[in-house]
N, C-alpha and C positions, 0 to 999 in steps of 0.2 A: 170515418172519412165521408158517410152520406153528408154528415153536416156539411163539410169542408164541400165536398162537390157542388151542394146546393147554394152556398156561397157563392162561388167562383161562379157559376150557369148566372146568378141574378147581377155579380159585378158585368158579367159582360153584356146581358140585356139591359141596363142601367145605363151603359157604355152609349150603346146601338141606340135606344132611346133618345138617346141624345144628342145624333148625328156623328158618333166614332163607330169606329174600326174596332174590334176586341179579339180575342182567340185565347182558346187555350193552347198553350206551347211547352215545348222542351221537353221531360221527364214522364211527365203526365199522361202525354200523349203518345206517346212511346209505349208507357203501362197500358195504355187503354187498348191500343193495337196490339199487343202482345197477352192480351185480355187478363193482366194483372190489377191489382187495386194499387192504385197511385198511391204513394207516401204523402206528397201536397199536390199542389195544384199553382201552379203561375198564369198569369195572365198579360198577355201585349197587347199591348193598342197606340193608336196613333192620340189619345189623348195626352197632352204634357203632364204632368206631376201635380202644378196648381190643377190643372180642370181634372184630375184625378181626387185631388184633397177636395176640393168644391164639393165636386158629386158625392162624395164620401166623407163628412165632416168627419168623423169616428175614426179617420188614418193616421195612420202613422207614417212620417218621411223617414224612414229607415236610410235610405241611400236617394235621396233628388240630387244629388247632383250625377248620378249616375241612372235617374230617370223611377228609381224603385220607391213606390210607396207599399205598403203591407194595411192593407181593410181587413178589419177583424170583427166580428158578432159573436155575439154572446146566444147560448139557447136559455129557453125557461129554466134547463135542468144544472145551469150552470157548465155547460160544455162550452169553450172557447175554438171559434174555428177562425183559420185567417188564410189570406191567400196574397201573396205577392204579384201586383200590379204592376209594368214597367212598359215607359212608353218605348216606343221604335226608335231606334239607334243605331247610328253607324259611331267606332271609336280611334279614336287617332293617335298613334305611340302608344308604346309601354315601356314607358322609360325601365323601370323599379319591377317588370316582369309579373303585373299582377293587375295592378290598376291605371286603365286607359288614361295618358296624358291629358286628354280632350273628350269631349262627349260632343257629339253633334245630333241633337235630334230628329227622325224622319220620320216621313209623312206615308211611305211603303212598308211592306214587310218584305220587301226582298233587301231592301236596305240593313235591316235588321239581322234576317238568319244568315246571312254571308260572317256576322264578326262571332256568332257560336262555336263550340268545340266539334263538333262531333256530327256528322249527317241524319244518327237516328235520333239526335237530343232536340233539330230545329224544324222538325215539323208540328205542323201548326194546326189544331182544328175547329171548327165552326160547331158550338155547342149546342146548337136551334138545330142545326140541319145536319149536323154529324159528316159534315165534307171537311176532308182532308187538303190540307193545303202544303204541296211539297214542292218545294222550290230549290231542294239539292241533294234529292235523291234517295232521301233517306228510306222511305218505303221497300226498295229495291233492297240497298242495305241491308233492313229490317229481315226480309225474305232471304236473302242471301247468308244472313248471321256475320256480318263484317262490321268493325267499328274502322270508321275513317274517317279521318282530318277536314274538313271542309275547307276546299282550296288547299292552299300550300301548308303541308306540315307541316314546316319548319318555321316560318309565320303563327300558328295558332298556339305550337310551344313555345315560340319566345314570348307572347302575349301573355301567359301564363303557364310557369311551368309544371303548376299542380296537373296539369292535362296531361300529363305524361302516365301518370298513377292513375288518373280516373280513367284512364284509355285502360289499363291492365285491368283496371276493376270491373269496370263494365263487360271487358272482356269474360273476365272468370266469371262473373255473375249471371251473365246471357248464357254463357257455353258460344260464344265467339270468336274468332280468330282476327286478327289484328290485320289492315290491308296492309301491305310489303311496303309503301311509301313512307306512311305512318308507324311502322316500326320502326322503321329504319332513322327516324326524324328524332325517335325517341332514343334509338340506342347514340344518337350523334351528339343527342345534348342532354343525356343522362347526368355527365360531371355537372350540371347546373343544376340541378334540383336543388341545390344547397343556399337556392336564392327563394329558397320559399322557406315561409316560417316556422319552427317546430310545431306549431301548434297545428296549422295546416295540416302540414305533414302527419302528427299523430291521427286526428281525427278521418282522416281517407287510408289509412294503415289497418285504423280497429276497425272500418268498414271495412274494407276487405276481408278480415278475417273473420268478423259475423255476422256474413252474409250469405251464409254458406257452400261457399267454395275457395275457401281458404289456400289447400293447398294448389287446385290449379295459377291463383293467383301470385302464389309466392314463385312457383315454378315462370311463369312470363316475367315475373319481378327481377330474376335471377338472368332468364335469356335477353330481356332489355337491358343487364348493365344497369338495373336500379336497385339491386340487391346490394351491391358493395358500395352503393354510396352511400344508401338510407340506413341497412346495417349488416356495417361488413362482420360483426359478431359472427349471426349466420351464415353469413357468408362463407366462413373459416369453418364453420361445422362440416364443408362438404371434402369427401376424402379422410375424413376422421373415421379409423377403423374403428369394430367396436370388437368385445369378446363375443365370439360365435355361440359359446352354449348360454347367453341370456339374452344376443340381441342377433338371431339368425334373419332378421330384416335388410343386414346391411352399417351402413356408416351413418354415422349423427345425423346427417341433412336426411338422409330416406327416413331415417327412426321421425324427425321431427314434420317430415311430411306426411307421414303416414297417419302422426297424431294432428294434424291440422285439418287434414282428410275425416277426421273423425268428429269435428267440432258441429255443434247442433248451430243451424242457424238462426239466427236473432238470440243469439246465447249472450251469458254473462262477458263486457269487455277485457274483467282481470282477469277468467279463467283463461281466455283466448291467449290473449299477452302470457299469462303465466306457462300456457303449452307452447309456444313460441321461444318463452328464454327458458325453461327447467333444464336444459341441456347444454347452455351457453359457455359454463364452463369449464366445457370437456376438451374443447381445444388444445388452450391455454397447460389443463394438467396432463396431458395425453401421454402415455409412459408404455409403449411397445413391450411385449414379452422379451424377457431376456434369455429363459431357458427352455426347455423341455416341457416341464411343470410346473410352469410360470404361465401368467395370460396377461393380457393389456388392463393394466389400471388407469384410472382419473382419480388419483386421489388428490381429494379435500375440494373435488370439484363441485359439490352443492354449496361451499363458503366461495369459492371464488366468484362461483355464477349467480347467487344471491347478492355481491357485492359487484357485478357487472351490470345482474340486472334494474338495481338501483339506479347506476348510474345512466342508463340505457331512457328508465322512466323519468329521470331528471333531464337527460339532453332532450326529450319529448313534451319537456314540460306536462306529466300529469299531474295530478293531483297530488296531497300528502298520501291520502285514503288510498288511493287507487294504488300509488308506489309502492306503499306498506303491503296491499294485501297479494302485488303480484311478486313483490321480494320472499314473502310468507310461503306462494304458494313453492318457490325455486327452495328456498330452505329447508322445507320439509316434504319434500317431494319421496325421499328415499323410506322415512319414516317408520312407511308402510311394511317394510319388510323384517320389521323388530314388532310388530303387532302381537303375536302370539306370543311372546317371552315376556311384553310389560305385567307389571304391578298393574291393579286395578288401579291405582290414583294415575298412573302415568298414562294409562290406556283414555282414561275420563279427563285426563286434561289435555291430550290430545286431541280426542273428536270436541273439545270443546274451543276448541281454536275458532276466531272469528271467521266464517263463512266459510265452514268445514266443508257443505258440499262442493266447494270449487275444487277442495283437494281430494275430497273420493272421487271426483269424476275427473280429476287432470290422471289421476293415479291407475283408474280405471284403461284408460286409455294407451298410459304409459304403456300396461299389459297389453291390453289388445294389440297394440303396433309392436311389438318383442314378443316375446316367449308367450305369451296367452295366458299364463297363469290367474285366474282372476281369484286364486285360493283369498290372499289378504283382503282384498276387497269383499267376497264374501261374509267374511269373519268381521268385519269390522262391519258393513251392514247388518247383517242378525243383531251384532251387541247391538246399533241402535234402535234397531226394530223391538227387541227383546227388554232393554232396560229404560224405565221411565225417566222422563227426562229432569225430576226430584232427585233422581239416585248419579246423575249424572252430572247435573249441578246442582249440589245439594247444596239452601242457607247456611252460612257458617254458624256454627255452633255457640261460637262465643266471639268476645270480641274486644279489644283493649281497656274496655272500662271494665271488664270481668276480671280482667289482670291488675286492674290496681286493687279491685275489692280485694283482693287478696293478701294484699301490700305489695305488691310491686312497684318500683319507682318506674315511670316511663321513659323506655332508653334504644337503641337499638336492635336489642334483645328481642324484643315485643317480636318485631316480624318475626324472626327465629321460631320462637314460642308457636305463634297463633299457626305459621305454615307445619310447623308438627303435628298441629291439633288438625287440620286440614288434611293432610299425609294420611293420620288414623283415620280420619271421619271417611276418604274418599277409598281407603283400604277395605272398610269396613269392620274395623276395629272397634269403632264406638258411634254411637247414633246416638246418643241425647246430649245435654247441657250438662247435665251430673256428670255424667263417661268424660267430658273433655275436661272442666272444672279437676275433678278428680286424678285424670291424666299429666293436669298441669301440677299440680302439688304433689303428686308422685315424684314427680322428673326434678323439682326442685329439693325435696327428702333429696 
């Protein structure tokens, strides 16, 4: 980020040089006063877009008609740093609740931080002389730990209603408390989030949850009335009893905060997702004790909640990859607790599952938020610690043209065949080419 900083310091003396106005603003400056390292760096100034592209052949108009150009430099080392330049703006309507009907360019910056979200997002600072430029209070905010609307709440969420979610995020991520107008703005027109796009929607969701505060976020998510809209799945987890001698934590929503509570931050996005749905559906199978010596089951609820949370990653539009590997982590979540009774091939093609550590450490946790037992988890780290990772995907032995040297016609068999030979090899029945050759014209005798 020193590159990116040294960027951003030379676009706005570049600016100033040339009789504008520059600052760095919004996020940045916020980091820099809360003495965090900025993720980017943006830049306002009263230059238009063209005398923006002028000064900075090398730009890119990412958004001119909403004032944004992006200057990007390249280092010797091949490091790419860029930073988002955008002139001073006042915006008129939002029809579509995202992007301003009208753009009107200004020539102030009080014109400009009046149409931001947030009081500690639009202050503004002078990077020559490191003065602070607060024109709504934000500072005070800052010191206070409050996020709050700038002007009328209910005005800066109907402008965009992704503000609603990045109000709770910002929230959990500072450790702030939401000011009472601004909540209240949010809890009125929570039923409209549904006018922002999934894709939005997803990507300010996985930020909250790996950013590390996950569960205070989902907890605001829930008290704003944006929990049953965004997803009532969870939603429906809360009240769901569990059995007391495996999960003395409480009911599915405390179990699943408990494990959100536990997420590293800047962590993997599908681990997060996948601690988020691996309990999704317990609801849905939830089946109360009937007798004495009976206890509450969910049965068949890792098929249902695997097949929920598919569809959960499809209404969010992820990816194929990402869908796959957080349905993976919800299917095999339970797994864990058949560890000690598998076969050695069953045990090795287990931890051979694509990006097994999501699942020891979604599993890991599962324990820690319940019963504490981390015996399985144990046992299944040593065997990796302990067995080289040759013995655990081992080269296959042989292979379909080994099956016709033999005379075999090619047929469906074959798979049959070769996964047998596989079976022995990862059992430790046979280790060479001869052992399996051999094994195969055994089974055919």
């Amino acid at each position: 980020m020193i590159l990116t900083r040294a960027l951003a310091e030379g676009v706005c003396r570049t600016l100033r040089e040339n009789g504008h106005r520059a600052y760095f603003v919004g996020g940045c400056v916020r980091d820099i006063l809360l003495g965090r390292e900025p993720a980017d760096y943006d830049v306002s100034t009263d230059a238009t877009p063209d005398r923006v592209q002028q000064l900075f052949p090398r730009s890119l108009a990412i958004g001119a008609q909403f004032g944004v150009i992006l200057v990007q430099e390249d280092s010797a080392e091949g490091e790419r740093a860029q930073v988002e330049v955008a002139t001073f703006r006042s915006d008129v309507g939002y029809s579509d609740g995202r992007h301003p009907d009208r753009v009107l360019f200004a020539t102030s910056p009080q014109e400009d931080v009046v149409r931001r979200d947030f009081t500690i997002n639009a202050l503004m600072l002078d990077p020559e002389t490191n003065v602070v430029l607060d024109l709504v209070g934000g500072r005070d905010d800052l010191r206070a730990g409050i996020i709050r609307a700038i002007g009328n709440p209910d005005e800066r969420f109907r402008e965009d209603k992704l503000r609603m979610i990045r109000a709770v995020r910002f929230a959990a991520r500072l450790g702030y408390s939401i000011e009472p107008a601004t909540f209240t703005a949010i809890r009125k027109l929570a039923k409209e989030i549904h006018q922002v796009s999934a894709e939005r929607i997803r990507d300010e969701l996985t930020k909250l949850l790996t950013e590390g505060s996950a569960r205070r976020g989902f907890e605001l998510l829930d008290e704003a009335g944006l929990l049953q809209e965004l997803l009532p799945e969870i939603a429906r987890t809360k009240g769901v009893e569990q059995p007391p001698q495996f999960h003395p934590e409480g009911d599915v929503w405390i179990h699943t905060l408990l494990m959100l509570e536990g997420l590293p931050p800047n962590g993997s996005l599908t681990l997060a997702w996948g601690v988020l749905l691996h309990d999704v559906g317990k609801p849905p199978t939830f089946s109360p004790a009937s007798g004495p010596n009976t206890r509450i089951r969910f049965d068949g609820h890792v098929e249902v909640g695997t097949r929920m949370a598919e569809e959960i990653c499809k209404r969010l539009r992820f990816s194929n990859a990402d869908t796959e590997q957080v349905a993976a982590l919800v299917a095999n979540h339970l797994r864990f607790k058949d560890v000690h009774e598998m076969k050695p091939s069953t045990l090795k093609r287990f931890v051979s599952l694509d990006r097994f550590q999501e699942h020891l450490a979604l599993h890991r946790l599962d324990c820690l938020s319940s019963h504490r037992n981390l015996e399985a988890y144990e046992f299944v780290s040593r065997f990796l610690a302990e067995t080289p990772p040759e013995q655990v995907r081992p080269p296959r032995l042989i292979s379909g043209d080994d099956l016709k040297s033999l005379g075999l016609r090619p047929s469906p068999r074959f798979k049959d065949i070769l996964a047998a030979v596989e079976e022995a090899q990862l059992n430790g029945v046979i280790s060479t080419r001869e052992e399996a050759l051999r094994l195969v014209e055994n089974s055919l005798k």
